[in-house]
Predicted model as a PDB file, atoms N, CA, C, CB and O in Angstrom, pLDDT in the B-factor column:
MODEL        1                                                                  
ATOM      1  N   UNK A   1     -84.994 -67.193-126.026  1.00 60.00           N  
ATOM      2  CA  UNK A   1     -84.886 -66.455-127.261  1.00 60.00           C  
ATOM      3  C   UNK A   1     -85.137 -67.408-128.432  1.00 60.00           C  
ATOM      4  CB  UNK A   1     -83.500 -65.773-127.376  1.00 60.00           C  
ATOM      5  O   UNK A   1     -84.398 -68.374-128.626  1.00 60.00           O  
ATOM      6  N   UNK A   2     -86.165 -67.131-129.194  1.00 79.00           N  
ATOM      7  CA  UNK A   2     -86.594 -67.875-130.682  1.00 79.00           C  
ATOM      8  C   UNK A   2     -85.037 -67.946-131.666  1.00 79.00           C  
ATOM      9  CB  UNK A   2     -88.044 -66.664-131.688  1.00 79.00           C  
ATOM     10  O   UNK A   2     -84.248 -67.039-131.930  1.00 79.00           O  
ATOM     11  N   UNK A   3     -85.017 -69.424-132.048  1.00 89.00           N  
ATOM     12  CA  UNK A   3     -83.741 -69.219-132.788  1.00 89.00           C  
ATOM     13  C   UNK A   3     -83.973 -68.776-134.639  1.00 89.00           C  
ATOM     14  CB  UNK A   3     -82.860 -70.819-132.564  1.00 89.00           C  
ATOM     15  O   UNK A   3     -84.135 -69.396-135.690  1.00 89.00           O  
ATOM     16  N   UNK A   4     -83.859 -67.283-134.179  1.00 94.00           N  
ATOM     17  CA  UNK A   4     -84.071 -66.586-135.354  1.00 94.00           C  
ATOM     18  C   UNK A   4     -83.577 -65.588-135.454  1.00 94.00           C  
ATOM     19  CB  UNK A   4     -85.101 -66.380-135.644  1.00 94.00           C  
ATOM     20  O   UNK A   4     -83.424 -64.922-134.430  1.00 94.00           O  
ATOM     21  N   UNK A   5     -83.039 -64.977-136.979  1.00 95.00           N  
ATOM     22  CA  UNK A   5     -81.792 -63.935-136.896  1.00 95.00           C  
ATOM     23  C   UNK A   5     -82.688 -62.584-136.854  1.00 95.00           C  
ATOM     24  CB  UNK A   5     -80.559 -63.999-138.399  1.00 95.00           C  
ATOM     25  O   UNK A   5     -83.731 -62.638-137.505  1.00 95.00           O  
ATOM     26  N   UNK A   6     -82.470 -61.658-136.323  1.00 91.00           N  
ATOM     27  CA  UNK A   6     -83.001 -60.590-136.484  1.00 91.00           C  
ATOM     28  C   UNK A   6     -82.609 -59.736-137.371  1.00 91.00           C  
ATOM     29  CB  UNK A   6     -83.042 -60.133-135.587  1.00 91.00           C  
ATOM     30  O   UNK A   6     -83.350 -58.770-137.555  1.00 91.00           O  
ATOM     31  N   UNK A   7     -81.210 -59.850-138.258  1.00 92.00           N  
ATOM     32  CA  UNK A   7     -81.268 -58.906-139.119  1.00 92.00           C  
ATOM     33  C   UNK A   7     -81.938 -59.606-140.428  1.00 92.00           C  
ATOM     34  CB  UNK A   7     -79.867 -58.284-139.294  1.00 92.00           C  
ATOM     35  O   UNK A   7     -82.776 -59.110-141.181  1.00 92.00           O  
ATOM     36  N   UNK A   8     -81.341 -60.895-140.490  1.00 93.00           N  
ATOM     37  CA  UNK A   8     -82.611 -61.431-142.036  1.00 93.00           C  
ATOM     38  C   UNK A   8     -83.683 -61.966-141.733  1.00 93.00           C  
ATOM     39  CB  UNK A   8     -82.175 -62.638-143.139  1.00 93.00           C  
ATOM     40  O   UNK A   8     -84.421 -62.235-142.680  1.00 93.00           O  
ATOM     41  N   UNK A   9     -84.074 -62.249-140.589  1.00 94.00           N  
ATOM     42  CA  UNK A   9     -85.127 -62.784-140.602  1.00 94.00           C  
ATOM     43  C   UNK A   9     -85.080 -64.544-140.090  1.00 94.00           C  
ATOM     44  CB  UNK A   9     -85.577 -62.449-141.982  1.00 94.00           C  
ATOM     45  O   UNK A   9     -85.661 -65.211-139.234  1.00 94.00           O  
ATOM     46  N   UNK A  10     -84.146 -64.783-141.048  1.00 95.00           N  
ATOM     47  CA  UNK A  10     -84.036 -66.829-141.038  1.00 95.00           C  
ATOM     48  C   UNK A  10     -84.149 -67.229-139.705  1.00 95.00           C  
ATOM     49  CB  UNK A  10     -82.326 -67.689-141.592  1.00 95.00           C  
ATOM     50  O   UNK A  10     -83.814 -66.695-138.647  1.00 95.00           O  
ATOM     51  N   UNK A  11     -84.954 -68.788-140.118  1.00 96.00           N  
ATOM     52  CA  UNK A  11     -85.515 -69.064-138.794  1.00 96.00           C  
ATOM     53  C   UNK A  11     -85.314 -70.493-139.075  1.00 96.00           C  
ATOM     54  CB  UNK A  11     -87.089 -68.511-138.388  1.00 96.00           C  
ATOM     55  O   UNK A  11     -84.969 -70.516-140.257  1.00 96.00           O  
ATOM     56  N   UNK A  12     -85.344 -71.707-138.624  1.00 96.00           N  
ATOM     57  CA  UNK A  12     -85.812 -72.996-138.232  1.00 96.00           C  
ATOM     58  C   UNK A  12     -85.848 -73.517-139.840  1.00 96.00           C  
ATOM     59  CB  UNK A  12     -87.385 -72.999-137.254  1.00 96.00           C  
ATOM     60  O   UNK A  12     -86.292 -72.763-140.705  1.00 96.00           O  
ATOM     61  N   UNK A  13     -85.496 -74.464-140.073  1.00 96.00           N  
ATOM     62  CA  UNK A  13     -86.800 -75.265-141.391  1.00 96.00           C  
ATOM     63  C   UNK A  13     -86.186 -76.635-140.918  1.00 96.00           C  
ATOM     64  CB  UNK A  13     -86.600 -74.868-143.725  1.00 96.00           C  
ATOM     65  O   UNK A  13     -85.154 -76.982-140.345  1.00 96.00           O  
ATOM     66  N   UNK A  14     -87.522 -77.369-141.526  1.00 97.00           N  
ATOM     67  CA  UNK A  14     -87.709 -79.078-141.536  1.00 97.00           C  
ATOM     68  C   UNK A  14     -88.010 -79.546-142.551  1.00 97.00           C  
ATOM     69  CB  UNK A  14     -88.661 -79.688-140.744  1.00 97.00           C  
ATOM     70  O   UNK A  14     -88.441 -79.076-143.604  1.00 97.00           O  
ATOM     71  N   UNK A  15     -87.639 -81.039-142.028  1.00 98.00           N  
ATOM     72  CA  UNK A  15     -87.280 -81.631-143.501  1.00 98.00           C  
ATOM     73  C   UNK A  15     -87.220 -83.192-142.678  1.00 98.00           C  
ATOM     74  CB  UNK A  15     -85.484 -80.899-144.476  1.00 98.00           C  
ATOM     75  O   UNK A  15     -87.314 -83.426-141.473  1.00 98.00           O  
ATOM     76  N   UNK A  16     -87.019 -84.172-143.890  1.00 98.00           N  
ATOM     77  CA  UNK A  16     -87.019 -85.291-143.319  1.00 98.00           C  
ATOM     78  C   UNK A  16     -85.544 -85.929-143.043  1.00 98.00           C  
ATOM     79  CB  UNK A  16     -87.846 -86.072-144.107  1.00 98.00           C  
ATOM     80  O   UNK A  16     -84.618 -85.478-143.717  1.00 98.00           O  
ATOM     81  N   UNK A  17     -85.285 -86.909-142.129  1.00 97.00           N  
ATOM     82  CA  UNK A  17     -84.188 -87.781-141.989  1.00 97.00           C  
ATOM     83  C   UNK A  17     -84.740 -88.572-142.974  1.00 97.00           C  
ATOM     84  CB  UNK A  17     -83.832 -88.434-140.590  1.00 97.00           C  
ATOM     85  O   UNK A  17     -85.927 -88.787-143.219  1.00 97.00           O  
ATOM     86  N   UNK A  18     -83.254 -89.177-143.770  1.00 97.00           N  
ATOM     87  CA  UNK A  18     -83.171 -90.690-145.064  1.00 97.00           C  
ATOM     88  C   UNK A  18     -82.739 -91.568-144.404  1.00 97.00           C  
ATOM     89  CB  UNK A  18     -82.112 -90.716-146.495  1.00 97.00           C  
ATOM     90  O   UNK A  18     -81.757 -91.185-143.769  1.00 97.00           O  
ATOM     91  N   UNK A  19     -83.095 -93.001-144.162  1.00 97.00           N  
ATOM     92  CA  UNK A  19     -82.422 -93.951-143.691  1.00 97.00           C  
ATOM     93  C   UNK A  19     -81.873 -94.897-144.702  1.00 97.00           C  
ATOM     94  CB  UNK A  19     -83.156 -94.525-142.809  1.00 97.00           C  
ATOM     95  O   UNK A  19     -82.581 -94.782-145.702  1.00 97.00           O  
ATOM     96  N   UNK A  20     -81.123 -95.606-144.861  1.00 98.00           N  
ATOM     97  CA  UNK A  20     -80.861 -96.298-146.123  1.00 98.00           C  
ATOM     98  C   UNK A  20     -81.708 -96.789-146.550  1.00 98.00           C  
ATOM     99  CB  UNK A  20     -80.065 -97.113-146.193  1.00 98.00           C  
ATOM    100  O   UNK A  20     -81.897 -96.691-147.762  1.00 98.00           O  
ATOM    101  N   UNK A  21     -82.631 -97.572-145.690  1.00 98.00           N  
ATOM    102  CA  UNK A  21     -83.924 -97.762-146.138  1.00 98.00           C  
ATOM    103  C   UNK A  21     -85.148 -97.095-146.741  1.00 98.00           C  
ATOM    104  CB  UNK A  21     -84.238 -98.094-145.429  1.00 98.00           C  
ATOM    105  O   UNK A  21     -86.101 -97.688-147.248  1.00 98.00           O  
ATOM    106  N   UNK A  22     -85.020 -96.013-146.640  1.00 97.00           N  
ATOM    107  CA  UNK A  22     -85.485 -94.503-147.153  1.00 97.00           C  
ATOM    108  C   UNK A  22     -86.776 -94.056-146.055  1.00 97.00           C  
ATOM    109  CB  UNK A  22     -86.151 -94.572-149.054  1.00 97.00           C  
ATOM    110  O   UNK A  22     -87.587 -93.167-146.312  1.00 97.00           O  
ATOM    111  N   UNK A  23     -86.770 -94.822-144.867  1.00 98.00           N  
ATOM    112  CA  UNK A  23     -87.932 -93.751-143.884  1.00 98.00           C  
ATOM    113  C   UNK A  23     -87.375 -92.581-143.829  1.00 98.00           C  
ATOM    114  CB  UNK A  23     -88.257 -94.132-142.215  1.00 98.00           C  
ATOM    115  O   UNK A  23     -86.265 -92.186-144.184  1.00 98.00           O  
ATOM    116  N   UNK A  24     -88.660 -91.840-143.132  1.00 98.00           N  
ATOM    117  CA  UNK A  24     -88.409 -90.573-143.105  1.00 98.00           C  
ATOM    118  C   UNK A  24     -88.847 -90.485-141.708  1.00 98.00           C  
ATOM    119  CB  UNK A  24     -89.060 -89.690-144.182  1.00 98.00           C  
ATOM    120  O   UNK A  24     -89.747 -90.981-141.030  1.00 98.00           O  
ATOM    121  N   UNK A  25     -87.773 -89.583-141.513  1.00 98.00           N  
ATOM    122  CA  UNK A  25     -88.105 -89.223-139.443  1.00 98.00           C  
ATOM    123  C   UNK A  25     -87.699 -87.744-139.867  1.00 98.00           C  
ATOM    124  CB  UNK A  25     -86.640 -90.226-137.667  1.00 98.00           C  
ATOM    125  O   UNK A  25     -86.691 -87.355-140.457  1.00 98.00           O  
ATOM    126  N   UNK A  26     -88.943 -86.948-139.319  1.00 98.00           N  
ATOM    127  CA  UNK A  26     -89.093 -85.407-139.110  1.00 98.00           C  
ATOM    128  C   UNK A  26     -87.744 -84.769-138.397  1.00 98.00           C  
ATOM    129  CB  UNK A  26     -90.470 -85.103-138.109  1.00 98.00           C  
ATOM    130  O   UNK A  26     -87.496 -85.222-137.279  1.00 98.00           O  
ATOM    131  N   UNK A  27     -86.960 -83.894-138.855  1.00 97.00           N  
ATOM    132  CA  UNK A  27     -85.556 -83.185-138.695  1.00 97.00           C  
ATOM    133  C   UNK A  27     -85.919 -81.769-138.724  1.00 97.00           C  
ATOM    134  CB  UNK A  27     -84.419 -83.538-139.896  1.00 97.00           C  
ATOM    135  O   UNK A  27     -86.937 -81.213-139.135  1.00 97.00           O  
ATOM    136  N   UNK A  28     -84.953 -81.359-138.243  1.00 96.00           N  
ATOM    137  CA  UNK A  28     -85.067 -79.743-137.887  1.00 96.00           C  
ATOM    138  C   UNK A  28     -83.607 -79.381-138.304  1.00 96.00           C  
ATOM    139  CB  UNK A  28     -85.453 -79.296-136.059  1.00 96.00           C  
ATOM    140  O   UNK A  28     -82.747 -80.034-137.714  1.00 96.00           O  
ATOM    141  N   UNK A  29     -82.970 -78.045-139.622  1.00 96.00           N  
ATOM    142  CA  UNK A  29     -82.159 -77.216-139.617  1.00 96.00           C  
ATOM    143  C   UNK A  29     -82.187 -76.074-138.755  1.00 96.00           C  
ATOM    144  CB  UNK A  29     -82.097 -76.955-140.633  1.00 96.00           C  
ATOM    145  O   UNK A  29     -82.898 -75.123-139.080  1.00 96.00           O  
ATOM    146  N   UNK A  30     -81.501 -76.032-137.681  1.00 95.00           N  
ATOM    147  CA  UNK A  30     -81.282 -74.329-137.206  1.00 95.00           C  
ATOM    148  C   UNK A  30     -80.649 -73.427-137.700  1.00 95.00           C  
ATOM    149  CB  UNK A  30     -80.761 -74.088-136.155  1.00 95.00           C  
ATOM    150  O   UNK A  30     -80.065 -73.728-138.741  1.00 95.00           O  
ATOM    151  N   UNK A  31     -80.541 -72.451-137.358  1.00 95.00           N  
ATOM    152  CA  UNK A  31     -79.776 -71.512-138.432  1.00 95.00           C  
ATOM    153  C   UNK A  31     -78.796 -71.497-137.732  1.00 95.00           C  
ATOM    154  CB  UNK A  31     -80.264 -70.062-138.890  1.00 95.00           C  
ATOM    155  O   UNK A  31     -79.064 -71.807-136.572  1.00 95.00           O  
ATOM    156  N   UNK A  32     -77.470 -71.210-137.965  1.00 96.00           N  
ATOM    157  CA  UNK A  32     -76.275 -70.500-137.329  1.00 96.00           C  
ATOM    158  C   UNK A  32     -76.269 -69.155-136.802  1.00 96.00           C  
ATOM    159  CB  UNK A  32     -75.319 -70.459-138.188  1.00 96.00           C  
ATOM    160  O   UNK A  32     -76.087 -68.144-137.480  1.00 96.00           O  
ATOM    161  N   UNK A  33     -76.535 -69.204-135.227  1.00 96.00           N  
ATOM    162  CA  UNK A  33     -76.791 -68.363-134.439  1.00 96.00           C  
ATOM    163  C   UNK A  33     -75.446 -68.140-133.942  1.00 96.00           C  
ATOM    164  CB  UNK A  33     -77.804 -68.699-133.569  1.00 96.00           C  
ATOM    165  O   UNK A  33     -74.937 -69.154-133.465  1.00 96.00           O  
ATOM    166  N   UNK A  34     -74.541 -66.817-133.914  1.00 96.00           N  
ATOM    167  CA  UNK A  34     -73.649 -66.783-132.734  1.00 96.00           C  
ATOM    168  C   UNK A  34     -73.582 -65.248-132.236  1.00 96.00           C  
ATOM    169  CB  UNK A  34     -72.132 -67.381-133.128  1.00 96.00           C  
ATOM    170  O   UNK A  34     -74.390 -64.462-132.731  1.00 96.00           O  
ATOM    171  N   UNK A  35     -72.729 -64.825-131.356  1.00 96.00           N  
ATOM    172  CA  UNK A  35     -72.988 -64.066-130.297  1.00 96.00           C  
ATOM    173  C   UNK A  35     -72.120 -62.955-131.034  1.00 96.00           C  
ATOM    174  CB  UNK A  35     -72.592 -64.661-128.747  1.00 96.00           C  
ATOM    175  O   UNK A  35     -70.956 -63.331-131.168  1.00 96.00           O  
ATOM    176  N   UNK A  36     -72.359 -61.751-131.522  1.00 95.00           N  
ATOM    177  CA  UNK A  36     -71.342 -60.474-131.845  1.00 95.00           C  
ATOM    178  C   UNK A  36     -71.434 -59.371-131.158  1.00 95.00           C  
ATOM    179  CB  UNK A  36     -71.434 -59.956-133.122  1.00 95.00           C  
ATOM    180  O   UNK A  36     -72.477 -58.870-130.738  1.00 95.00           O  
ATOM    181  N   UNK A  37     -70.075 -58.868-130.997  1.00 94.00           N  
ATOM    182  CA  UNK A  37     -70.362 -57.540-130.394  1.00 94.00           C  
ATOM    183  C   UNK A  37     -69.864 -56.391-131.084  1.00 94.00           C  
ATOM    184  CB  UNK A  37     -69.857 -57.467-129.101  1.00 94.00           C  
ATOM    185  O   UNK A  37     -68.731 -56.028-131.400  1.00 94.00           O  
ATOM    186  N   UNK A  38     -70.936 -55.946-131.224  1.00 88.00           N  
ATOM    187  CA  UNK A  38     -71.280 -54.957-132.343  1.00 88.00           C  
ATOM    188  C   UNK A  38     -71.403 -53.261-131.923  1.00 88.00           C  
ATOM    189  CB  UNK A  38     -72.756 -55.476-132.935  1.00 88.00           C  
ATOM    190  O   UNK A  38     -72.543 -52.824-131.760  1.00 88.00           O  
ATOM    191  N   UNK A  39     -70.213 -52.311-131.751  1.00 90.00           N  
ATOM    192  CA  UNK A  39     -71.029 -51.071-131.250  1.00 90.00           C  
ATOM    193  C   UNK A  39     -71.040 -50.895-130.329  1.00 90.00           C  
ATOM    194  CB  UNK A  39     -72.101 -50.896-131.387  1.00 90.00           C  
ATOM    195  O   UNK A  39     -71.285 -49.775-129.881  1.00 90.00           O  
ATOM    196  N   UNK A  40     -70.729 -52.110-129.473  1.00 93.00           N  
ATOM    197  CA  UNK A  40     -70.645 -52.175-127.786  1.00 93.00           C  
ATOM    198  C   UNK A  40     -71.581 -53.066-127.402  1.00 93.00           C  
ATOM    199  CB  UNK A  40     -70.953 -50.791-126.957  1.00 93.00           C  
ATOM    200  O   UNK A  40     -71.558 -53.131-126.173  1.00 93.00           O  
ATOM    201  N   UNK A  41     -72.127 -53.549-127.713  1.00 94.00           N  
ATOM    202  CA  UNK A  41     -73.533 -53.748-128.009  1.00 94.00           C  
ATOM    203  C   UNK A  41     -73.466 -55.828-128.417  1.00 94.00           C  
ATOM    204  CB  UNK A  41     -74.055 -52.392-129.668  1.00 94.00           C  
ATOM    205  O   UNK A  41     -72.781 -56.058-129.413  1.00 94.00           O  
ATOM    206  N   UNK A  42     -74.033 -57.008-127.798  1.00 95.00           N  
ATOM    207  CA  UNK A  42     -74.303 -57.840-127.991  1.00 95.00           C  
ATOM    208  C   UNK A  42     -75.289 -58.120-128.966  1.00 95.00           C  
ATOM    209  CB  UNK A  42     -74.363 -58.119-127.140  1.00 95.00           C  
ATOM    210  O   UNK A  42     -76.331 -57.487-129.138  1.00 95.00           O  
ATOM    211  N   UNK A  43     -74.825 -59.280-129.701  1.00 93.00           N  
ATOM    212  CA  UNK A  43     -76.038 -59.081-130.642  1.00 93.00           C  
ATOM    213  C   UNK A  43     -75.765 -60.692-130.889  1.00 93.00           C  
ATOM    214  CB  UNK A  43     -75.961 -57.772-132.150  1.00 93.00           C  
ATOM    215  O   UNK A  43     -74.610 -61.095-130.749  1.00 93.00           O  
ATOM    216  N   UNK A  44     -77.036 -61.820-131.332  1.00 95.00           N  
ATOM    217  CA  UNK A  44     -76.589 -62.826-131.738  1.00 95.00           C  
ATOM    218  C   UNK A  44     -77.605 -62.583-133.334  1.00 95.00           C  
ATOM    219  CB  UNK A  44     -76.778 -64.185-130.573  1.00 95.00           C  
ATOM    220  O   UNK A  44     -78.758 -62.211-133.553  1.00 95.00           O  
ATOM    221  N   UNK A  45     -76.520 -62.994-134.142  1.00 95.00           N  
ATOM    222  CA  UNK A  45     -77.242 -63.241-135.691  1.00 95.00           C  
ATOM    223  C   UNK A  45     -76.833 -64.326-136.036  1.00 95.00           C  
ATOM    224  CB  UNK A  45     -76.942 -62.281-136.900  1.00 95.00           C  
ATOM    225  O   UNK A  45     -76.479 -65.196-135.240  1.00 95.00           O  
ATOM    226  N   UNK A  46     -76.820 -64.447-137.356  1.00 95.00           N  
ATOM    227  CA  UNK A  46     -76.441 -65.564-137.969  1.00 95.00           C  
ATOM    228  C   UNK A  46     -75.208 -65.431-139.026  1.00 95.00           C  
ATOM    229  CB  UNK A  46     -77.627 -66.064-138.579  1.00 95.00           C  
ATOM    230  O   UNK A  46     -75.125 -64.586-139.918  1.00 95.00           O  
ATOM    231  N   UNK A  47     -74.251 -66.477-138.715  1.00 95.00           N  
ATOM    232  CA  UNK A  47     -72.643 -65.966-139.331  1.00 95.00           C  
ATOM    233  C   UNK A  47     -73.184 -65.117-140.840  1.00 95.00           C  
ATOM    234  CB  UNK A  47     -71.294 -67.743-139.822  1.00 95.00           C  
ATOM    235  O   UNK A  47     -72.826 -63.976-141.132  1.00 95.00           O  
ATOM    236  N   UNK A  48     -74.038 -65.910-141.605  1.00 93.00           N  
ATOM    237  CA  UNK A  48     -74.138 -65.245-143.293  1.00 93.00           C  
ATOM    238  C   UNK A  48     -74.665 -63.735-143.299  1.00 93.00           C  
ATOM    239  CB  UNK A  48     -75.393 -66.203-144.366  1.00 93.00           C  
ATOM    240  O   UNK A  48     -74.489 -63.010-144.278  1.00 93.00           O  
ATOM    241  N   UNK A  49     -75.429 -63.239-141.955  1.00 93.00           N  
ATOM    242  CA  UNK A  49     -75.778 -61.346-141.929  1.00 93.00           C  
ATOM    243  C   UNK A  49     -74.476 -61.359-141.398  1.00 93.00           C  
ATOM    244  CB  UNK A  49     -77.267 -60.392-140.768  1.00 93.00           C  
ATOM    245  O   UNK A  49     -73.901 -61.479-142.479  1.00 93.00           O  
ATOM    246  N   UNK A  50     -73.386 -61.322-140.415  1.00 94.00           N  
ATOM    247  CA  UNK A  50     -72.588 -61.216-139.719  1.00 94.00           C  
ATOM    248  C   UNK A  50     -71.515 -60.767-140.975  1.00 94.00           C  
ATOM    249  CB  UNK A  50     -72.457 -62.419-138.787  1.00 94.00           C  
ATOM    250  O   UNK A  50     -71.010 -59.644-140.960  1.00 94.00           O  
ATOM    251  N   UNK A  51     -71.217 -61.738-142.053  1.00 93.00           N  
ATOM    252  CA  UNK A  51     -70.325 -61.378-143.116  1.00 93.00           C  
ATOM    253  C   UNK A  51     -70.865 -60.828-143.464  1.00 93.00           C  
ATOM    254  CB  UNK A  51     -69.793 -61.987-143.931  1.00 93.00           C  
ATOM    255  O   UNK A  51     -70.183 -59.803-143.444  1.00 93.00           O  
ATOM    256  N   UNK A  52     -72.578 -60.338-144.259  1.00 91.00           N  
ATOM    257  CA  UNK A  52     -72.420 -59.451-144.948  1.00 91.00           C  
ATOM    258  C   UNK A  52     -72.587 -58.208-144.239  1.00 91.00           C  
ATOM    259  CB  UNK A  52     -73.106 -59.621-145.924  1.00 91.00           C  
ATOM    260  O   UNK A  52     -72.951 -57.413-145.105  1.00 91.00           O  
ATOM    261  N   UNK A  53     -72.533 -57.739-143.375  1.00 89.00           N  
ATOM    262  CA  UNK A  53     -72.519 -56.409-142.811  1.00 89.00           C  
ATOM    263  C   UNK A  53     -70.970 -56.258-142.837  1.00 89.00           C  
ATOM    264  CB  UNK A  53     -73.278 -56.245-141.279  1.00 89.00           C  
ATOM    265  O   UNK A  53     -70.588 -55.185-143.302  1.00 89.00           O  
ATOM    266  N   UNK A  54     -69.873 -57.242-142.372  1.00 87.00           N  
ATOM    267  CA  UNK A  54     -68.715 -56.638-142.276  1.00 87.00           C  
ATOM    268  C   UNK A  54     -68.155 -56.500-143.833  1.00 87.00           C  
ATOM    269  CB  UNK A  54     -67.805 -57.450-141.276  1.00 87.00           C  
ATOM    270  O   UNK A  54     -67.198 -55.728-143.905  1.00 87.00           O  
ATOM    271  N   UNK A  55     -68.551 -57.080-145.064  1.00 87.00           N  
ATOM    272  CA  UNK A  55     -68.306 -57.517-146.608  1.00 87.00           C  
ATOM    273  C   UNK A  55     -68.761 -55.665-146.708  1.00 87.00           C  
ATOM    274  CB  UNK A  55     -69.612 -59.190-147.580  1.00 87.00           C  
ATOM    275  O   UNK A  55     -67.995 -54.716-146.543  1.00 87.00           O  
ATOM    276  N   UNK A  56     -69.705 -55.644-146.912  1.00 74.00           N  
ATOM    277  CA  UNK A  56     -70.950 -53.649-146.676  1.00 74.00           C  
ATOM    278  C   UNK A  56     -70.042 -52.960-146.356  1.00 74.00           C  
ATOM    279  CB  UNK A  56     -72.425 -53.246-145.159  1.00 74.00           C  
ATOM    280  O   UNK A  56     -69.533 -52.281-147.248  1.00 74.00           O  
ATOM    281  N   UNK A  57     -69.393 -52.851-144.724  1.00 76.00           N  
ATOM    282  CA  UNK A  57     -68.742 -51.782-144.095  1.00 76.00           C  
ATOM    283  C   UNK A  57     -66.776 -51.577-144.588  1.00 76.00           C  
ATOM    284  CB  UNK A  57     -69.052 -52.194-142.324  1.00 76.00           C  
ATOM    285  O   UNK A  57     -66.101 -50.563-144.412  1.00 76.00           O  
ATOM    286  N   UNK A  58     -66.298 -52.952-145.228  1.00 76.00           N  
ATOM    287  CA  UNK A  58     -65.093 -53.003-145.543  1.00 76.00           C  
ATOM    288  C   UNK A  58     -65.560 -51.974-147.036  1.00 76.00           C  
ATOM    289  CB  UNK A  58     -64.389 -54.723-145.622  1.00 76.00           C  
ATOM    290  O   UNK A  58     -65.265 -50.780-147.076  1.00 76.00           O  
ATOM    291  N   UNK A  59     -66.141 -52.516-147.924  1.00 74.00           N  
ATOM    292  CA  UNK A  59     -66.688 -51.783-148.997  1.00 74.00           C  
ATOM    293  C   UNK A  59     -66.528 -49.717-149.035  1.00 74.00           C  
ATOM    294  CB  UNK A  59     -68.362 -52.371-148.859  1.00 74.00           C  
ATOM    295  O   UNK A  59     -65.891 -49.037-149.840  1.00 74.00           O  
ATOM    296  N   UNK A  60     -67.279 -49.309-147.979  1.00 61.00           N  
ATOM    297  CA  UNK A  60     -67.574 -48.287-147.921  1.00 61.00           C  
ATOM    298  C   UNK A  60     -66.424 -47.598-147.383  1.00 61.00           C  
ATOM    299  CB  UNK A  60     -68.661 -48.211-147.374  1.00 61.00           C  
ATOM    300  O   UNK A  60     -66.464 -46.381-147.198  1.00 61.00           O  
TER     301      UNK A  60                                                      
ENDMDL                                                                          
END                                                                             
């Protein structure tokens, strides 16, 4: 499974490692993927859709 959220979309980004010396070595952010069960229903998103759907449904 691509580590990417399906309800927003967010996916992967890169960027460089700083060494004190200031090289740069190619780095990867993943997103925060975890596992909910939703509906009955498994679902992995990412914690920031995860709050705002439950932030939405407390609302209403």
């Amino acid at each position: 499974m691509a580590r990417k959220c399906p309800v927003t979309g967010k996916g992967p980004v890169s960027g460089n490692n700083r060494s004190h010396s200031v090289r740069a070595t190619r780095r990867k952010w993943n997103v925060n993927l975890q596992t909910y069960t939703i509906d009955g229903k498994r679902v992995k998103m990412s914690t920031r859709a995860y709050r705002s759907l439950n932030k939405s449904n407390a609302n209403a």
